[in-house]
C-alpha positions, 0 to 999 in steps of 0.5 A: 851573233857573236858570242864569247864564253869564259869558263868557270871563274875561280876566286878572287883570281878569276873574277878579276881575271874577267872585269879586267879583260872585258874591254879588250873583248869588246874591243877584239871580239864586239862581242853580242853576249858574254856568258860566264860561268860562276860556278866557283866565283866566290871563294872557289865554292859558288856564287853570290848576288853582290858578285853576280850584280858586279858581273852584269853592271860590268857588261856579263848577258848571262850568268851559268853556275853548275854543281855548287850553285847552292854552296852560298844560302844568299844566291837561292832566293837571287835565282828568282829575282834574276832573269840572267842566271841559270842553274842547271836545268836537270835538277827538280824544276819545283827549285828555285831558278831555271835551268834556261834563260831566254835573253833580248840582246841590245840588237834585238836578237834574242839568244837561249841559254841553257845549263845541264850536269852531266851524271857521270862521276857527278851527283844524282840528277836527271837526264841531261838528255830527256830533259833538254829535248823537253825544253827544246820541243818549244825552240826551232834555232833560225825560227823562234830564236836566234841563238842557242847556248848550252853549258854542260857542266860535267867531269866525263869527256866522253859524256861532253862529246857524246852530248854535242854530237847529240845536239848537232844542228840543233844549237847553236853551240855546247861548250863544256865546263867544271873540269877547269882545263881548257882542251884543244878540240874547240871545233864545228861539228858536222851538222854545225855545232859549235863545241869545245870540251872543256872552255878551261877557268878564269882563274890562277893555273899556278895550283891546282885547278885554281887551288892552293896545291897543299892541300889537293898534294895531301889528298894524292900522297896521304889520302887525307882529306882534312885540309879544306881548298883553297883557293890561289892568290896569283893573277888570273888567266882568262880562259874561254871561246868565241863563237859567231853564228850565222844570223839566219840558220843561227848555226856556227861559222867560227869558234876560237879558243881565248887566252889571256 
């Protein structure tokens, strides 16, 4: 299976950033699934329903958000009517939407794809850990499914790599998102895990993570926090990682970091 991921889309920049760019990835890549994270697609803060029906119109397979996945009211009741949008799977399972997604692929082929936070520096949630063995316990990769996809969306490094190697052998790869820079540790781990720290974001890198630079400028040098984000009106560069798995075992052959 061949797999391509785009990191967190930020604003107009990132969105258009993405549309733009999927033919040339289809061309390249003749990509299965596209998985992109929308985190902070609509004006830097969430997602919304008319954005996300755009994505999947456009050829998006499924769709991850993160820790502002309840910033615009519109997407709450969208979580339950789409089956190709996650939120993040470590928050109460009484919320609305699912925090993995199981999706057949035009080839037949069927790819699980799953959302965690981290909790390091990020709000309250569950476990990462005990609550996606929970989920796993019903999955056997190269079994019942052919491919598995997790997003973990957290701000620790160490969090990120401490939780791939924890899947090692057991998805098909887990690739890191929200801190919006790419790093260069995209690699297969031992037991054949694709991973990458962080996959970077669809959006304008003139500001700061995608945000006009006054403002996060203020926060550094003053401390002051009145000014609100916002987000850059530059041209996008789309960040993200190609992935191909063995159709068999369902683990990595090759991960690759995309730069356009």
């Amino acid at each position: 299976m061949r797999i391509i991921y785009c990191g967190d889309i930020v604003a107009r920049p990132g969105r258009e950033a993405l549309l733009n760019n999927i033919p040339l990835l289809k061309e390249k890549y003749k990509f299965d699934a596209l998985i992109v994270n929308a985190d902070n697609a609509a004006h830097g803060f969430g997602t919304t329903p008319g954005i996300c029906r755009d994505f999947l119109e456009k050829g998006v397979t499924a769709i991850v958000t993160g820790d502002h996945v309840w910033n615009q009211r519109e997407i709450i009741p969208f979580l339950d009517e789409c089956k190709s949008i996650v939120r993040p799977l470590n928050m109460p399972e009484n919320l609305p939407g699912k925090g993995a997604r199981e999706i057949e692929l035009v080839n037949g082929k069927k790819i699980l794809v799953i959302e965690v936070l981290g909790r390091l520096f990020m709000e309250a949630v569950d476990c990462p850990v005990q609550t996606i063995d929970k989920l796993l316990k019903n999955y056997t990769l190269g079994r019942n499914i052919d491919a598995i996809f997790v997003d973990i969306h957290a701000e620790a490094t160490a969090e990120k790599i401490a939780f791939g190697h924890y899947l090692d052998g057991r998805v098909s790869a887990v690739i890191g998102s929200h801190t919006h820079v790419p790093t260069n540790d995209a690699m297969i781990l031992p037991k054949g895990t694709a991973y990458q720290t962080d996959a970077g974001m669809c959006g304008d890198y003139s500001g700061v993570i995608g945000f006009e630079k006054e403002a996060p400028i203020e926060r550094l040098a003053r401390r002051y926090t009145g000014n609100r984000l916002v987000p850059c009106k530059g041209n996008g560069t789309f960040s993200g990682v190609f992935i191909e798995t063995d159709d068999t075992s369902g683990l990595a052959l090759n991960i690759e970091i995309i730069k356009i």
